[in-house]
C-alpha positions in Angstrom: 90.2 117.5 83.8 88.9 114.2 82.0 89.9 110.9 80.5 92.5 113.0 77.5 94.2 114.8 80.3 97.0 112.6 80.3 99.0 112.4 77.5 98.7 109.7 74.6 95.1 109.6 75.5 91.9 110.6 72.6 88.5 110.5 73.4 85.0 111.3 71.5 81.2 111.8 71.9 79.1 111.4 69.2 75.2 110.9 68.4 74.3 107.2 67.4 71.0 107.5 67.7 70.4 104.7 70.7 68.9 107.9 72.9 66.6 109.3 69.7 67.1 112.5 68.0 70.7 114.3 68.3 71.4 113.4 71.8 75.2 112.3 72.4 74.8 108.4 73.5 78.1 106.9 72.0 81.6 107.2 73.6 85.2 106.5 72.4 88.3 106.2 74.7 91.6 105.0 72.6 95.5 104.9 72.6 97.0 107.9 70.6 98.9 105.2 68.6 96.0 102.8 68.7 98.5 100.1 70.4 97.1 98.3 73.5 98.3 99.3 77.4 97.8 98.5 80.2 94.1 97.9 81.1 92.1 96.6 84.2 88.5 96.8 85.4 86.0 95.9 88.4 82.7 94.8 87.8 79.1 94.2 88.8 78.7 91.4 91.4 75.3 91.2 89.9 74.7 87.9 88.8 72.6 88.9 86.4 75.4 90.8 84.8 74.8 92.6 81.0 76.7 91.5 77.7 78.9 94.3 77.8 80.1 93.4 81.6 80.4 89.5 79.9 82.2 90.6 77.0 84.3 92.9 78.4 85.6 90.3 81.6 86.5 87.9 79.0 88.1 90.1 76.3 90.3 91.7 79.5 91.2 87.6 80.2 92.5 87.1 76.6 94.4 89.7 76.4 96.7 89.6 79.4 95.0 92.8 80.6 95.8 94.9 78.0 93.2 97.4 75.8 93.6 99.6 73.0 90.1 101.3 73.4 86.7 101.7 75.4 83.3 102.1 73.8 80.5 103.6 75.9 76.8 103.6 74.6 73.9 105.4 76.7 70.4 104.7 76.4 70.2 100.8 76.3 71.8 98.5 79.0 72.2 95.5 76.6 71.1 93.3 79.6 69.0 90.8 79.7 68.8 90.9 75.9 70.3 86.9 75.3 72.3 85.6 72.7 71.5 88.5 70.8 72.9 91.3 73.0 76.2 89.2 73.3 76.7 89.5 69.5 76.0 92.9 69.8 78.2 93.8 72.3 80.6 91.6 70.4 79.7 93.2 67.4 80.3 97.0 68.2 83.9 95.7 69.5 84.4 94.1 66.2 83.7 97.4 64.4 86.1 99.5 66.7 89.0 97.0 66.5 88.7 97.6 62.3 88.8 101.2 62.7 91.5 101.3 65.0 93.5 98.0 63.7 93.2 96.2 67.0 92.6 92.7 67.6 88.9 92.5 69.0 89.9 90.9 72.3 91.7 94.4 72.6 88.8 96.7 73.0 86.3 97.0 76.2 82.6 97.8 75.6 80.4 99.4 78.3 76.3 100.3 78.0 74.1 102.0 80.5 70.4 102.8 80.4 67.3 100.7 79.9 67.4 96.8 80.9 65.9 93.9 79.1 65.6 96.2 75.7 66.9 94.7 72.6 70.0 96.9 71.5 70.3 96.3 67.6 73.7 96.5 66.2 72.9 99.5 63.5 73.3 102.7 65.9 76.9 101.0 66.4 77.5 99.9 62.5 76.7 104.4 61.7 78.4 105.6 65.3 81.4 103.9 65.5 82.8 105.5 62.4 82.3 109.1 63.7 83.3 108.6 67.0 86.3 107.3 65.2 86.7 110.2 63.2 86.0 112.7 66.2 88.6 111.3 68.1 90.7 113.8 70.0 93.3 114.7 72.5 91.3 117.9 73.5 89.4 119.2 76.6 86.7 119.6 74.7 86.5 115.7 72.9 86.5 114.6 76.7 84.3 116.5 77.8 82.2 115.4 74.9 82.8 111.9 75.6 81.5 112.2 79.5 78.4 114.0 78.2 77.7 111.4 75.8 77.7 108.7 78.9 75.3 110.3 81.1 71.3 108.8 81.6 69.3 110.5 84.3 72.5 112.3 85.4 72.1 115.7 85.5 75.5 116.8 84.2 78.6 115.1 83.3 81.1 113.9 85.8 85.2 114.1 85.1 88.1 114.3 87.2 91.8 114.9 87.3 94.3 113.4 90.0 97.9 114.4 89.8 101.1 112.3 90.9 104.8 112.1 91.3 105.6 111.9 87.3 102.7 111.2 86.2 98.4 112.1 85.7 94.9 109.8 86.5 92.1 111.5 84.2 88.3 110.1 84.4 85.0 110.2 83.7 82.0 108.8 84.8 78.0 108.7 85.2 75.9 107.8 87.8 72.7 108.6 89.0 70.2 105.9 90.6 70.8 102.1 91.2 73.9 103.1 93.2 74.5 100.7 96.1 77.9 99.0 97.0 79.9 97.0 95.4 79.6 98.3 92.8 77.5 101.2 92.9 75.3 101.3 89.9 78.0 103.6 87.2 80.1 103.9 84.1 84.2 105.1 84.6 87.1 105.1 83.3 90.3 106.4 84.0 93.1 106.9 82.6 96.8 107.4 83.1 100.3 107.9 81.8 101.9 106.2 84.4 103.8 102.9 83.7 103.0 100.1 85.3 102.2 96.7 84.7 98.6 95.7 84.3 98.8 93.2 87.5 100.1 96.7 89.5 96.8 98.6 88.1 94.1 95.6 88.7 95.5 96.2 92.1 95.8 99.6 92.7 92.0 99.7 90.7 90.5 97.6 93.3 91.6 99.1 96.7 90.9 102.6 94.9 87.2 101.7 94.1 87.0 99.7 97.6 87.2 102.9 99.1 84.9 105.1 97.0 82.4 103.6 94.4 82.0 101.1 97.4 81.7 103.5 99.9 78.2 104.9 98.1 75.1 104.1 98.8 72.1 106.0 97.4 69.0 103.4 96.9 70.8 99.8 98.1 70.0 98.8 94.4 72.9 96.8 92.3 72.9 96.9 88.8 73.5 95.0 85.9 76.1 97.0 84.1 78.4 98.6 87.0 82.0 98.6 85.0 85.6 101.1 86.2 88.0 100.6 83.7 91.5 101.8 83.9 94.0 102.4 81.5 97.6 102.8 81.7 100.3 103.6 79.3 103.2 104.2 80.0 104.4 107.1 78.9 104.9 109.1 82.4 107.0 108.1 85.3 107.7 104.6 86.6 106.1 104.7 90.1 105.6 102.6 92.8 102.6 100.6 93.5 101.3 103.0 96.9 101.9 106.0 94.6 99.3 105.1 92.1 96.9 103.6 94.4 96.6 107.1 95.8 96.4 108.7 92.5 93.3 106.6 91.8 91.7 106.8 94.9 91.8 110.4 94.7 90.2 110.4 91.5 87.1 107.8 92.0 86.6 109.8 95.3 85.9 112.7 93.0 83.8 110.9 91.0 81.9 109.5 94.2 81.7 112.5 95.2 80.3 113.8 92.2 77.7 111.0 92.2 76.2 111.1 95.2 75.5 115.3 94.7 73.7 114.5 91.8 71.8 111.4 92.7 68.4 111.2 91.4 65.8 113.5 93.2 68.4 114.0 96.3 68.4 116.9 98.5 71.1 115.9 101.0 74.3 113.9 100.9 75.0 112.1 103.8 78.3 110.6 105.2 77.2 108.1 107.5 80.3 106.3 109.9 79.9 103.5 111.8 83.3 103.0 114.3 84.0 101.2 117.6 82.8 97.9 115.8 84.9 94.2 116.4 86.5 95.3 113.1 86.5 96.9 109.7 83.7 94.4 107.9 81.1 94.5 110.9 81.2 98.5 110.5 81.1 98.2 107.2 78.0 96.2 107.5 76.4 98.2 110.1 76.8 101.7 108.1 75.5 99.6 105.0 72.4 99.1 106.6 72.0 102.7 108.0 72.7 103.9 104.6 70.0 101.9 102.9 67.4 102.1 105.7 64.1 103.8 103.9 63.2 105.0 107.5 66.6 106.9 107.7 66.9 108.5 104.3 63.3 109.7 104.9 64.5 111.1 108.1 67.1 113.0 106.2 64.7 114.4 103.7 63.0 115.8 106.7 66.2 117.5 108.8 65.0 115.2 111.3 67.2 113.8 114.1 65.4 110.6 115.0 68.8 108.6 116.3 66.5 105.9 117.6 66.1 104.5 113.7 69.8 104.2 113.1 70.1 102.6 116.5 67.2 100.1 115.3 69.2 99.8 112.0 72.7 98.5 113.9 70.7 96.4 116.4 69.1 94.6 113.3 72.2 94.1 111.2 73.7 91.2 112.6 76.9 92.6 114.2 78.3 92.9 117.4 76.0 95.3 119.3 75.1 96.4 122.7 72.7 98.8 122.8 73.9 100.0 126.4 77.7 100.8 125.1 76.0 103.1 121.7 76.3 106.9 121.1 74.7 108.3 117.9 76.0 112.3 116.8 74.9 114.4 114.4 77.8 116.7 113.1 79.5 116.3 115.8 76.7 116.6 118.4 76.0 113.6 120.3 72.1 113.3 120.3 72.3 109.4 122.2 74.5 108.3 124.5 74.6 104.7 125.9 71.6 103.7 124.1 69.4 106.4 125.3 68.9 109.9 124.7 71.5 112.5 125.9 70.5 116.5 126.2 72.0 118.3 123.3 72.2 121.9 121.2 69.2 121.2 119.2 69.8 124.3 117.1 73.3 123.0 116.4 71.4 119.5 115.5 69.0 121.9 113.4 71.6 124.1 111.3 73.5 120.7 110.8 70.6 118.7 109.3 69.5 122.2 106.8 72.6 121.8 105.0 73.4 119.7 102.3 75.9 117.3 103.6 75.5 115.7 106.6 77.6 113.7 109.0 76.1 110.4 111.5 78.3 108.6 113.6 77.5 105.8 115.1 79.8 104.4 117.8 79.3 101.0 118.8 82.2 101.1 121.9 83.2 97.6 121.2 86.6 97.8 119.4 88.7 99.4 116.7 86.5 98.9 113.6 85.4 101.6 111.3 83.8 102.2 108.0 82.1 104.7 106.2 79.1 104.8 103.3 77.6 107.9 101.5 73.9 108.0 100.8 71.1 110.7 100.0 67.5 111.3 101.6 64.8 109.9 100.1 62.7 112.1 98.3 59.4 112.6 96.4 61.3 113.2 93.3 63.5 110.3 93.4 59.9 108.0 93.9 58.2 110.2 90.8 61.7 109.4 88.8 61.7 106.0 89.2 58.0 105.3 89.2 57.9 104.4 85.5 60.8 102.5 83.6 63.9 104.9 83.3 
């Protein structure tokens, strides 16, 4: 159930000391054969994107979109770091292509942690070779590998997707900083499937479109947001719909997986916006519900208080009528046409004391819907992030 589940797949997690002490901060995701495959990726829309995210976008160009390899570091963000954090993230590729006789251009890099921190090329220059060395097609080397990825997470994150002929393994971290497009993570997938690498930036993009994009925890974008996919061959042949799914499935997972474990969270909430003019509006209009403060604090407290959500839509620059609006919680409708409707309160009550929770917002204009997932806002997550982490 991680990136070495399908076959022709290693993976390793070692200690490079970028974290300190023994912790596993390095990861290794490679070809059996050490030959390049398929390979695509989405990135950060942040413009102020880190070296890895640079190196990566252009090394993916060169090569057609084809890798051999994927190296993961934990601890350091390499953003923000100039010149010198490009010839690092340079750098670290250089010393995986040697080990695995690939042309640099052929292997990805990826960093999480800490931005605006020099990252020195010696943890890279003593970790590379045992990740190298440690690589496996085991459970247990992927497993490794996931753990090695993770910051603030509070446990590793893998997944496993099954199609027609063929597998989708992955792995991913992701804690805080998660807001659309992209939220704020580390993934990559893997697959046997054969297809061409214009079929999986495809099927790549309308899978993370409708989960990694779909979560929302603190509205905050960062610098190193990076799903790669690789692909190689080795299963069936399959058709273009077939994968999509596969993926989808599998960075739903890890979405999923996410969002439970966002920091200092205490509910998960699955907040859908329909009846908009169309599909972007109600993507906008959940967007803002999700990243309201107001709303997420409302969460924390199991309290229904529709008339924020309401304020939210009003304010996000869509098509709204406040007269045509029903808010529901679980179900329940709490506000209909814009004002408030009688309700089972204890229905409301029981809802709101779980852990996931369901708000729909119905705008009753037209056939647009959307979805975003978000977390209350707690103490904890303020006391996590009050200090640099």
């Amino acid at each position: 159930m991680t990136v070495t589940a399908p076959p022709g797949f290693v993976a390793a997690g070692v200690s490079a000391g970028i974290k300190g002490e023994d912790a596993l901060d390095l990861a290794l995701v490679a070809t059996v054969d050490r030959e390049p495959v398929a390979a695509a990726a989405t990135f950060t829309t942040n413009r102020a994107a880190a070296a890895p995210v640079r190196v990566s976008r252009e090394h993916l160009q060169t090569s057609g979109g084809r890798a051999g390899a994927v190296l993961l570091s934990s601890g350091n963000a390499n953003a923000a770091t100039g010149r010198g954090g490009l010839e690092t993230a340079e750098g670290a590729c250089g010393l995986v292509a040697e080990a695995l006789g690939l042309a640099p251009a052929s292997v990805l890099v990826c960093a999480t942690g800490l931005i605006g921190v020099p990252l020195p090329l010696a943890p890279f220059r003593s970790g590379v070779p045992l990740a190298v060395a440690a690589l496996e097609a085991t459970p247990e080397a992927g497993a490794l590998a996931a753990e090695a990825i993770r910051t603030t997470d509070t446990r590793a994150k893998t997944t496993l997707a099954r199609g027609a002929g063929f597998v989708v393994g992955g792995m991913a971290k992701g804690a805080a900083m998660l807001a659309p497009a992209m939220a704020t993570m580390l993934a990559v997938l893997t697959t046997d499937a054969a297809v061409s690498p214009e079929v999986l930036a495809s099927a790549l993009r309308a899978a993370v479109d409708r989960s990694f994009n779909e979560l929302s925890v603190d509205g905050c974008c960062s610098t190193n947001d990076t799903v790669v996919a690789l692909a190689n061959g080795r299963g069936a042949s399959v058709e273009p719909t077939a994968l999509e799914r596969a993926l989808t499935e599998a960075c739903e997972d890890l979405a999923a997986q996410m969002a439970d474990d966002a920091e200092g969270a205490t509910k998960v909430a699955e907040i859908v916006v329909c009846g908009a003019l169309d599909d972007a509006e109600a993507a906008r209009g959940a967007r803002r519900v999700a990243e309201s403060q107001l709303v997420q604090a409302s969460l924390h407290g199991a309290d229904p208080y529709w008339g924020r959500i309401v304020s939210e839509l009003g304010a996000a620059g869509i098509g709204f009528e406040l007269e045509r609006v029903r808010v529901s919680y679980g179900g329940v409708a709490v506000c209909e046409r814009g004002e408030a409707k009688g309700h089972d309160a204890g229905a409301v009550a029981a809802h709101l004391a779980g852990r996931h929770i369901r708000i729909e917002a119905h705008l009753g204009l037209g056939e647009g819907s959307a979805r975003v997932h978000t977390t209350d806002l707690s103490a904890a997550y303020v006391e996590l992030n009050a200090t640099t982490s």
